[in-house]
Structures are given as C-alpha cells and as structure tokens.
N, C-alpha and C positions, 0 to 999 in steps of 0.2 A: 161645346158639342164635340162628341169620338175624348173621352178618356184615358185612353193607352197611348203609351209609344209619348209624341210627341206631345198629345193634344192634355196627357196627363201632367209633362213640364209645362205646358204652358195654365193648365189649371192652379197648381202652385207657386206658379211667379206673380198673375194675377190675386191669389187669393193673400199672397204675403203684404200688399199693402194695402195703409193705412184706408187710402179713399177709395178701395175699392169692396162692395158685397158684391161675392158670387149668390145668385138671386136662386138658379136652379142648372142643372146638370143635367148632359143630356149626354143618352148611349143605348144601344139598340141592347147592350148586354147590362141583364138586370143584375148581375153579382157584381158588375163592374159599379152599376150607378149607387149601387148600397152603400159598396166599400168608398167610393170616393165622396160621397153625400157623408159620410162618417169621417171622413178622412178632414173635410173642411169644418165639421161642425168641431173636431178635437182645436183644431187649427185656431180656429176663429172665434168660437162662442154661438156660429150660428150653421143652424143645420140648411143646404139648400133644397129647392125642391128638385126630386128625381124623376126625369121623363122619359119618354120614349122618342117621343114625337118634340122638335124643335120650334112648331110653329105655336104650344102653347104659351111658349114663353116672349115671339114676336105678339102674342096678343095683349101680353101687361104691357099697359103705360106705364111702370116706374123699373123697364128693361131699358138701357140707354146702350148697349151694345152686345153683339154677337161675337165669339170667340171661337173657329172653326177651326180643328187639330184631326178631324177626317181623315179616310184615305182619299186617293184624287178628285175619287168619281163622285164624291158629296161635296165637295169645295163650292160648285158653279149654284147651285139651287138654294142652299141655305144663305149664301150671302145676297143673291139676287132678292129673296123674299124678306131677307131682315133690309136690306135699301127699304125696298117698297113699302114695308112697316117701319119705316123714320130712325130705324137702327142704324148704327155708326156697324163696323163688322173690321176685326182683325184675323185671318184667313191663312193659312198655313199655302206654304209655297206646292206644284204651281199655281197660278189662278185657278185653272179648272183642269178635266180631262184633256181641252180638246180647245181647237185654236177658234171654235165660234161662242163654248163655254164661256172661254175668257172675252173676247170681246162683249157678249151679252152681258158678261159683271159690271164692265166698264160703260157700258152706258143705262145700267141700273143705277150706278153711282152716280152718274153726271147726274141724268134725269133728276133723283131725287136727293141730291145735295147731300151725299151722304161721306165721311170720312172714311177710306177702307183702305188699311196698311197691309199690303204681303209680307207673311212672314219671313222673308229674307234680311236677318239680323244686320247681317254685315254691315249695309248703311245706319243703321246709328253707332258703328265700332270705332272707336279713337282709333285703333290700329289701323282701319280701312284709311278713315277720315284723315291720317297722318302720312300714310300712301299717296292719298291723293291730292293731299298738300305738295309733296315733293312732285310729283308731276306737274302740278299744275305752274310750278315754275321753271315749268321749259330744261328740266335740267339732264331730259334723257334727249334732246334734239328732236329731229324730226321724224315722225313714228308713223309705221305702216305697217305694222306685222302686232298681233297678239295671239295667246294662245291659252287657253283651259285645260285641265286635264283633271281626272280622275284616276288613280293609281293604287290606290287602298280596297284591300283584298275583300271579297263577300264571299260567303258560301257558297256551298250547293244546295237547293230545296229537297232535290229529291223527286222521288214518284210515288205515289201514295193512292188507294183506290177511292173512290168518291165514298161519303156515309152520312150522317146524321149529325145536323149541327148539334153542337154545346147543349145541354139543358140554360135554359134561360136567356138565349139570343132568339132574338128575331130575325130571322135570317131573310125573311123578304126583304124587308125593311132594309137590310144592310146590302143590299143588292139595287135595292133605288131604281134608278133610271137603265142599269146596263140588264142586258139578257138574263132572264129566268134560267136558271140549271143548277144539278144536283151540288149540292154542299160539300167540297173537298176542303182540309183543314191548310190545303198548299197552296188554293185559292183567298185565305183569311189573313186569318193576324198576323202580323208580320212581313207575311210573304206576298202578299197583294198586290203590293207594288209592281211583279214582274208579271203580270199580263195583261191584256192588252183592254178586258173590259174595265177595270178598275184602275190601273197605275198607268204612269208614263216612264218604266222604267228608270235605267238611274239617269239617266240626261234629265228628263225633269225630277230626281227625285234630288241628288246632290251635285249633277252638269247646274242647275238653275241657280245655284250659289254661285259658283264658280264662273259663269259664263255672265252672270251680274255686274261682280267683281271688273272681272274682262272689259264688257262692254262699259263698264264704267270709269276704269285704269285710260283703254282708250280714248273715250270722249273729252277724258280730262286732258291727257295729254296731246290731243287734236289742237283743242281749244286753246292750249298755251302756246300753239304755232299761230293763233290766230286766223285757222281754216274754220273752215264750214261744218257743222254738227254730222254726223255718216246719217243718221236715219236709221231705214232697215237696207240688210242686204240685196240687191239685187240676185240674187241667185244664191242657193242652198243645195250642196249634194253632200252626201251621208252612205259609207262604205263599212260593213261591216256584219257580224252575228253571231251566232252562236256558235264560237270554238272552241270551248272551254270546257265548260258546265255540259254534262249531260243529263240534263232532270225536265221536270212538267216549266220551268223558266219560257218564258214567251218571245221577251225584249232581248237584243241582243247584250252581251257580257263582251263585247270587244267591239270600238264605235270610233271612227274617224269623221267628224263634220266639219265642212266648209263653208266661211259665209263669204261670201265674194261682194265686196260695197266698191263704188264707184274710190279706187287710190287707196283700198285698205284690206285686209284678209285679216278675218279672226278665224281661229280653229278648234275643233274641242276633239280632245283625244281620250277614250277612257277604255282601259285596261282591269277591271272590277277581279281580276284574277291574281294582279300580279303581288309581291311580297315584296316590292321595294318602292322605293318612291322616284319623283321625276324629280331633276332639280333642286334634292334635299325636301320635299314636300310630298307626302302622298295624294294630297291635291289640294290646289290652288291654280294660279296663273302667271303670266309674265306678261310684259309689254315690253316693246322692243324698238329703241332708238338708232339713230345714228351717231349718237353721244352715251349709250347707255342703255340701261336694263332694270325693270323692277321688278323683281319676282314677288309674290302675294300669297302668303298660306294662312293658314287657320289662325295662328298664334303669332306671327312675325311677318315684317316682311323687310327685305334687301335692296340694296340698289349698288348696281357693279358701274365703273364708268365702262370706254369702250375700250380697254384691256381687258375687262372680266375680274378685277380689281375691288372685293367691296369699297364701298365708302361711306354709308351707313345703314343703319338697320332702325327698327321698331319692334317692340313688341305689344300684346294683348290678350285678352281671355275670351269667354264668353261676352257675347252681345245682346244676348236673350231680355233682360233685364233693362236696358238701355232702349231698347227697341220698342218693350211697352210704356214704356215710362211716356215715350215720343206719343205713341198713339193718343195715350192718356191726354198728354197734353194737348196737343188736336186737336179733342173731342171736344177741350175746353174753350178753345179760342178759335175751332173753324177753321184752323190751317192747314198747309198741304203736308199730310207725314214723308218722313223719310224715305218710305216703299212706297211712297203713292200709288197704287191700286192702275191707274191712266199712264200717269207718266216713265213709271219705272217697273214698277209689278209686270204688269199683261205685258210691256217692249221685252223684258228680258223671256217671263216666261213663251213668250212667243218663240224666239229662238230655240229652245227647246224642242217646241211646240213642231214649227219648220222641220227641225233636223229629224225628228221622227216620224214627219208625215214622208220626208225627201228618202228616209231608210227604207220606208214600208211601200212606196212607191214605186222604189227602185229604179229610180230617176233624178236629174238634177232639177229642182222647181226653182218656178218664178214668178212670186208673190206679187200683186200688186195691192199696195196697204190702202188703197183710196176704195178698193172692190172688195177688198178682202178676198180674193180668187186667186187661183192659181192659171199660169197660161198655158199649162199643158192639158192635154185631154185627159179626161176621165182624173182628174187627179186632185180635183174639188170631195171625192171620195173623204179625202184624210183633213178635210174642216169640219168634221164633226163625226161621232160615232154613228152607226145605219141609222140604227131607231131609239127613238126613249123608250123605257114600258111605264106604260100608264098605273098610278097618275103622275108618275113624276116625268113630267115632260117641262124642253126647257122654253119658255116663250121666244117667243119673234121681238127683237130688236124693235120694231111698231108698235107690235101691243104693250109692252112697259106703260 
C-alpha cells in the first residue's frame, strides 16, 4: 500500500523473493497502480490485483500480510485494520501521525497476536548490530550523554497557488483522516511530509532513524555498566523553526531537542539546511563515555578511545533487505521482529512523536507513559490530531 517514494522500494524488495506473491497493490493514483501492477507481473510472471481501497485485500483469506510505504498520516488506520483482519503488517517509519495513533497500533497488535515490524532498517544492519556489540562490552566506560543529528541538506518547496489534483488520483481518498482542503501539489508527493496535517516533519521523517540508533547505542551501553534500563524521558523541550527556508514548509528546518531521563541526556539536533556534515556524517549519532566515543552513520561507524584517538571502525550498506527478510521470518515462527512494533517501533517513534508535540507547544513537557498524558495544561492538545474526517476515524483503544 502508497507505491512511490519508499513504499515503491519496498514493493520490489518484497517482490524479489522467492517465497514471496505480491497478491495486490494498492495507490489512490491510478497511473501509479497500472504501472507498478505491470512493473511486478514483468518481474515475476504474475500480474497483482490493482486497488484503490486497502481493506479489499484485508478481506482475502490467502492475504497473510500488509506492507504500508504511505505518507505518515495512512501509517495508524491500515495497519490497525490489517491486526484486526489476522494480518501480520510491515509499516514504514513513524508508527503513525500522532503519539495516540501510535499507541492505538500497539495495542491492535498485542490484542490480536499480530507480528508488526517498523520500518526502521537499521536493526537488522550488521553495521548497527557490530556497533552495538562494541558497546555492549563496556568499552566506552561509563556513559551519560548521546546525541542525533541531522545535517544533510533539503530543499526549498516553494509557494505555489492551490488547483486541481493529477487526472487519476483520488484525492479525498489520499486526504483520509486529516482536514478536507483544496489540492496544492506542495501539499502531495513528495513534499507532504513538511506539514502538519500529513507528515511529522524531518524529526519523525529521518530524526526517527537516528534517534533509534541513539536510544539504542545508549541502552546498550547503560547495560554494559550493569545499570538500570532509562525507559522514557522525564522531560522533553524542543527549540527551534523556521530560519532558513522560506516557502509553504510548515515543520521547523532548524530543531534542537532534549530528552532529560533520570542520570542521562540524549539530544537531537537537525540543521536540514546545512552543506556539511557533524562529525564526518551528514547524519547519524554518537554515544559518549568516559573511556570513549562511538559515532554511528549510515555506512560506518568509529570508535575513538578518550584521546579522540580512532581505534576501530566498521562498515555496511543498506539494510532494507535484511529487515524484511527478519519480518518474513516472524511471520513464520511467531517471533519478536527486529522493530518490534511495542518494544522498539512506537518507544523510538515516540521520541519523535514528544519532541514535536514539546516544539509546537512551546513548552518543556512531561509525559507520563502509564497515562499517556502530558502534565501540563492544555497540552494533551498535541496526543492527537483535532478531529478525524469521517469515515476514517481512529477507534478507542476499548473498542479494539
């Protein structure tokens, strides 16, 4: 389900192996679902079926999984509905729009036994996995500080007057749950991502990699001290907006966020402007000991002792491949995937989730993860978007 962009790599990584039929394809744009219903039947030998609508293909019994490559604001609804129809679902990063979206995933999944891997590759990546080996042998000392960033440059969108979608999109349709309004092409393809009723900006669009990474660099290297797991942070502030870009962009383009845990600080810094990188990476992360240093990027990662001194490194590539491979497996033995959906999915995209409710608040918040609430006034606002438009509204946590 969503053909372009991402959801169109991950249609051809699934369709490249052997145990796997793409059954049917789903995209609100009909030239999109033609060409890539053509695109797998050259592939493969079989043509799939082309839809509109996602929930016809939750109604075959010989559908054993959902594959979501969307933009944010379809993430929460299709995978809740493919749980409830006995579907396994692999769901492109973050979990959803919105920090109740995602918890609703997470207890679609528990409720109905369902396997749901976020697409944050990195964990099934030998390079992550070989990072995290060297921390986990205590080899950076004792660690209290990490940091994310984003560094690698985006555009400008521009301004552009509102018109008339594409011949052959459904434009309601691709509109789902957030507010009815006129069809801008700076609001669609591509560029969706930067406003507020569809994306989570870049903190959840490529911060959610990074700060994965992060939260997962640190836990590992907690654990080798033999301390106590962080949880979530106590406390989130987020400083930052638009000083860069001057166009229809919604999300801020310069974003400093704090997560404050009980003897730990992680931070996420992103600069979507700049033309150089942090630390030799345009982005990734570090973790920070008192014996040492691992920095974390896309393709490599380092480790300096406390001179600043390399003393080894790693490398790797994509992890795209590896990732579904994991899921697959899953499906087949009932195990916990790599992104576990509960355990690691929703904690990370949370974080995300947090630092952009704490941006647009304009406030420091303080979650508590047993309520799901924030304790400040009025600031329960940024757990969910105002309203769904019907029908796609998202259910109550109860009714599941």
């Amino acid at each position: 389900m969503g053909l372009r962009g991402r959801g169109g790599g991950l249609l051809n990584e699934f369709a490249s192996l052997p145990d796997v039929e793409v059954r049917y394809v789903c995209d609100v744009d009909a030239n999109v679902l033609d060409s890539r219903a053509k695109q797998i039947e050259e592939r493969t030998g079989h043509r799939p079926r082309a839809i509109g609508d996602y929930r016809a293909a939750l109604d075959d019994p010989a559908v054993a999984a959902l594959v979501v490559g969307t933009p944010d604001h379809w993430h929460a609804l299709p995978a809740i509905h493919a749980c409830q129809a006995g579907k396994d679902v692999y769901v492109e990063k973050p979990d959803g729009h919105n920090i109740l979206e995602g918890r609703t995933m997470v207890a679609a999944a528990q409720k109905y036994g369902r396997v749901v891997q976020l697409g944050t590759q990195a964990r099934s990546g030998r390079l992550h996995q070989a990072a995290m080996q060297y921390l986990a042998e205590g080899r950076i000392g004792k660690v209290r500080f990490a940091k994310a960033w984003e560094s690698s440059r985006q555009g400008a969108v521009g301004q552009v007057p509102d018109g008339e979608p594409p011949a052959g999109v459904d434009y309601d349709r691709w509109l789902g749950p957030a507010p009815k309004r006129p069809f801008n092409p700076r609001r669609f393809h591509g560029s969706w991502r930067w406003f507020f009723d569809y994306g989570t900006g870049d903190l959840g669009n490529d911060g959610v990699h990074r700060l994965d990474v992060a939260r997962w660099a640190l836990e590992t290297a907690i654990a080798a001290q033999n301390e106590e797991k962080i949880g979530l942070p106590r406390s989130v502030s987020a400083h930052g907006g638009k000083y860069y870009f001057d166009d229809a962009q919604e999300w801020p383009d310069t974003l400093m966020v704090t997560y404050d845990y009980p003897g730990y600080l992680l931070t996420y810094e992103m600069r979507i402007w700049s033309p150089y990188p942090l630390h030799e990476e345009a982005e990734g992360c570090a973790v920070c000991g008192d014996e040492g240093l691992v920095v974390i990027g896309n393709s490599r990662w380092r480790a300096f002792d406390r001179k600043g001194v390399q003393v080894t490194e790693g490398t790797g590539g994509d992890d795209t491949a590896a990732h579904v491979r994991n899921f697959l497996d899953c499906m087949r033995s009932r195990g916990v995937p790599n992104a576990d959906l509960r355990t690691v999915g929703h904690p990370s995209s949370l974080l995300c989730h947090l630092g952009n409710a704490a941006w647009r608040a304009g406030t420091t918040l303080h979650f508590d993860p047993t309520t799901y609430r924030f304790a400040e006034e009025d600031a329960d606002r940024w757990l969910t978007r105002e309203r769904y438009r019907e029908p796609w509204t998202l259910p109550s946590i109860d009714a599941l």
